[in-house]
C-alpha positions in Angstrom: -47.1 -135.4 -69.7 -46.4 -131.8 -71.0 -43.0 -130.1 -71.8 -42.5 -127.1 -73.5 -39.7 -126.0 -74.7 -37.4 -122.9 -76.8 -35.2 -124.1 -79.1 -31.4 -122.0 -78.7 -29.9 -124.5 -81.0 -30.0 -125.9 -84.2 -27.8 -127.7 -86.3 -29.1 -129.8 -89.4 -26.9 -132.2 -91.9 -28.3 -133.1 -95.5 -26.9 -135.9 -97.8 -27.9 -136.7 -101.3 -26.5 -140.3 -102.6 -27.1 -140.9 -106.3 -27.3 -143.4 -108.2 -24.5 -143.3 -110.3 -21.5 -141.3 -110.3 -21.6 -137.4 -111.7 -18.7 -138.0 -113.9 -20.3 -134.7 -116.0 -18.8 -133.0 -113.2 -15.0 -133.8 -113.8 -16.0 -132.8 -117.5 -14.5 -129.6 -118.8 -17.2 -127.8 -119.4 -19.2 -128.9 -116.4 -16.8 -128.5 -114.3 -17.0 -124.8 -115.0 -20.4 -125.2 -114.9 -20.4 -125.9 -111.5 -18.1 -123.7 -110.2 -19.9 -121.1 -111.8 -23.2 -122.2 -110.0 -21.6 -121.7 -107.1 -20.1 -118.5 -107.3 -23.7 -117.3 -108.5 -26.0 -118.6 -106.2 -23.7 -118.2 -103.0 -22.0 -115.2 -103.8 -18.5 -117.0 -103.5 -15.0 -115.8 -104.4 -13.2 -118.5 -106.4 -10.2 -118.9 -103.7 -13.3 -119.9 -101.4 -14.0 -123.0 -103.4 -11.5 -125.7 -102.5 -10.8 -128.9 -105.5 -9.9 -131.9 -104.2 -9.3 -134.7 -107.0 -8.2 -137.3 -104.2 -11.8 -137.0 -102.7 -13.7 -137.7 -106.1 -16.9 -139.5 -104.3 -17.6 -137.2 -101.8 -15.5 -134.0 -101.2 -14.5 -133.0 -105.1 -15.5 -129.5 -104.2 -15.7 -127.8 -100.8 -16.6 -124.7 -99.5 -18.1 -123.3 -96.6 -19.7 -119.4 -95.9 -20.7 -117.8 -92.9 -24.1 -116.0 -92.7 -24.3 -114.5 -89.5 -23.9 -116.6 -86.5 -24.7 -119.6 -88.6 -21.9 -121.4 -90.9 -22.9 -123.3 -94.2 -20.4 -126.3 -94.8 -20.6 -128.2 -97.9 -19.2 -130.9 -99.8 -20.3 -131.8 -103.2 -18.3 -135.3 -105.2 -19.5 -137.2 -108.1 -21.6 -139.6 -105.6 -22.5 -138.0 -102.9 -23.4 -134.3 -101.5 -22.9 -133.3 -97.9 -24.0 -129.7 -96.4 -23.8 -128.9 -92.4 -25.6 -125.9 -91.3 -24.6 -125.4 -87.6 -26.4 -122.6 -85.4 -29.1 -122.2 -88.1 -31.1 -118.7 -87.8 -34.4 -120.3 -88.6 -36.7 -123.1 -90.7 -36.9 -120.6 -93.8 -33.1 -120.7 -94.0 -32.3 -124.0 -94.0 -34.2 -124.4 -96.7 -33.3 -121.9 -99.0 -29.5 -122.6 -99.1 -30.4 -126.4 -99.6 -32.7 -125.6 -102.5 -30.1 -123.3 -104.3 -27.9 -126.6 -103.9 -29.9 -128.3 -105.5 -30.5 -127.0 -108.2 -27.1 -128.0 -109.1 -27.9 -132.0 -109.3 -31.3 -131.4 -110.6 -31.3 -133.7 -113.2 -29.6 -136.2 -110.8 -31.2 -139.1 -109.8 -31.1 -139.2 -106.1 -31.1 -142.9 -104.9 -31.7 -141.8 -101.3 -31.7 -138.5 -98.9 -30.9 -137.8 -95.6 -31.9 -135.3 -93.0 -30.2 -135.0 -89.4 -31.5 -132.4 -87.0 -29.5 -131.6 -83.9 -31.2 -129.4 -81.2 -30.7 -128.1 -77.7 -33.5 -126.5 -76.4 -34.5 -124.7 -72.7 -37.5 -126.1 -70.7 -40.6 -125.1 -69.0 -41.1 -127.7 -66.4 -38.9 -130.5 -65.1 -36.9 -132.2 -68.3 -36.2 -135.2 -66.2 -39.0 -135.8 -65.0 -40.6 -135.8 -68.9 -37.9 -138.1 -69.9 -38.4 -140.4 -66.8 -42.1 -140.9 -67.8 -40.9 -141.9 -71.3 -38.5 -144.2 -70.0 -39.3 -145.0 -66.6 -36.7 -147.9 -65.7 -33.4 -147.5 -64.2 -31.2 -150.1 -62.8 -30.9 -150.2 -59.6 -27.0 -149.9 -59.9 -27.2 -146.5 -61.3 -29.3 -145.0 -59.2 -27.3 -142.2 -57.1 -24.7 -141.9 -59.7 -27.1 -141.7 -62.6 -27.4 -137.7 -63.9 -29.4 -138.1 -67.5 -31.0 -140.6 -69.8 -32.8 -140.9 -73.0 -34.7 -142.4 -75.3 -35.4 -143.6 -79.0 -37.6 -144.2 -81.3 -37.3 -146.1 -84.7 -39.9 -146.0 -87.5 -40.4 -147.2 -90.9 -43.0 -145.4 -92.9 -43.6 -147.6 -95.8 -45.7 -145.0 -98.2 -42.8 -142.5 -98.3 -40.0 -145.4 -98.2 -39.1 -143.4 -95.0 -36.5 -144.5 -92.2 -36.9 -141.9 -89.1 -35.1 -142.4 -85.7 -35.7 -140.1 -82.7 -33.5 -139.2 -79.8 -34.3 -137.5 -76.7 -32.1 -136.7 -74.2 -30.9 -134.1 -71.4 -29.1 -131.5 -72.6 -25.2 -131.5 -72.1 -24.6 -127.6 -72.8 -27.7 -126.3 -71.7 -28.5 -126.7 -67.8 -32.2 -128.3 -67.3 -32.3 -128.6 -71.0 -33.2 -131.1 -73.6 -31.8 -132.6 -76.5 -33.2 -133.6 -79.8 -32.1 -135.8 -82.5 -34.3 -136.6 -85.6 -32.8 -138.7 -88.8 -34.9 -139.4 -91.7 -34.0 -141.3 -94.8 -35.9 -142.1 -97.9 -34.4 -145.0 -99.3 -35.1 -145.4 -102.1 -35.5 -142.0 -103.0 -39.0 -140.3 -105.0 -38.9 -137.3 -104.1 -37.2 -133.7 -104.7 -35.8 -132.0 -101.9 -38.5 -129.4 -101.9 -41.0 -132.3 -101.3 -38.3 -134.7 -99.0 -38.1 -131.6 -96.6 -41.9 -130.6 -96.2 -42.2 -134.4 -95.4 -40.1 -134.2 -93.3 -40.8 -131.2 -91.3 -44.5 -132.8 -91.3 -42.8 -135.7 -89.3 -41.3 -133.6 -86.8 -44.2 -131.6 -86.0 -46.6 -134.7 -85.9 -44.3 -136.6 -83.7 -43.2 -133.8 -80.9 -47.2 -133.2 -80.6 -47.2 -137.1 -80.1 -45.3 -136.8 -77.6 -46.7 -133.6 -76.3 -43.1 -131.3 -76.8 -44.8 -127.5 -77.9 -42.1 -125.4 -79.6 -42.7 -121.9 -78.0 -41.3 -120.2 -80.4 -39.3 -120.5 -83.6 -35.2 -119.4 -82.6 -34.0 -116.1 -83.9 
């Protein structure tokens, strides 16, 4: 069975674990090394960067910007980065504010990354119906009372040391809709991000045409 579908929303989490702590950062001069990067690459004011010494693993620095509809949320500690792009205009923006990230840990060495994509999308055609012929069994207790469903799908790609789990679901906000999950580790890590994320948009394309989801069009 068919479905296409228009994405309306995007949201997309990255996380960079390393291997051992970035205790350069909470050095004097790297520490104004950093904040410096920061300012540069995403034209900040320094009262928009927040320091947190309680939150040394995982929120040292914070700091989120707004480009447009879309926010970029991120937090940067000595063993761990976190950034949150919610309504995201498009594919070539994602990855451009993750690459000017990092370019800050570049000489890091990343024991594992982590990319979670959140979508809604609208639907040509019946979205239950698709989902029902994915996952065809319903208790007999639920039926009558029984409004959406889902499914997953767990993977383990061996050649890339690659974890990917799938979710498809109806959509809550958008009438008729569905909704789309995709998580992919690599653990442990070889890549850069560059690489991690043309991998992994080569996963998400392979696996909707799997499936037999078309994207009509890239959201503006």
């Amino acid at each position: 069975m068919k479905l296409t579908i228009k994405l309306v929303s995007t949201d997309i989490e990255y996380n960079v674990f390393f291997k051992e702590p970035l205790f350069n950062y909470i050095e004097n001069d790297w520490n104004l090394h950093v904040l410096r990067n920061l300012i540069k690459i995403y034209d900040l004011k320094l009262n928009e960067i927040k320091i947190n010494q309680l939150s040394p693993s995982d929120n040292l620095y914070h700091f989120m910007k707004f480009y447009g509809q879309s926010s970029f949320d991120v937090s940067l500690g000595l063993e761990q980065i976190t950034s949150m792009i919610r309504f995201a205009l498009n594919e070539e923006q994602i990855f451009d504010l993750n690459l000017r990230l990092a370019g800050i840990y570049l000489n890091s060495t990343i024991d594992r990354q982590r990319f979670t994509f959140y979508q809604h999308a609208e639907v040509e055609g019946d979205v239950n119906a698709f989902i029902a012929n994915l996952n065809p069994w319903v208790p007999s207790d639920f039926k009558g009372v029984l409004v959406g469903k889902g499914v997953t799908y767990n993977f383990v790609i061996p050649d890339d040391n690659a974890i990917i789990n799938w979710t498809f679901a109806n959509s809550v906000p958008i009438e008729g809709g569905i909704f789309i999950s995709l998580q992919l580790t690599f653990e442990p890590n070889n890549y850069d991000f560059k690489k991690s994320f043309e991998l992994a948009r080569s996963y998400y394309d392979s696996f909707l045409d799997s499936l037999g989801i078309a994207v009509q069009m890239e959201q503006k």
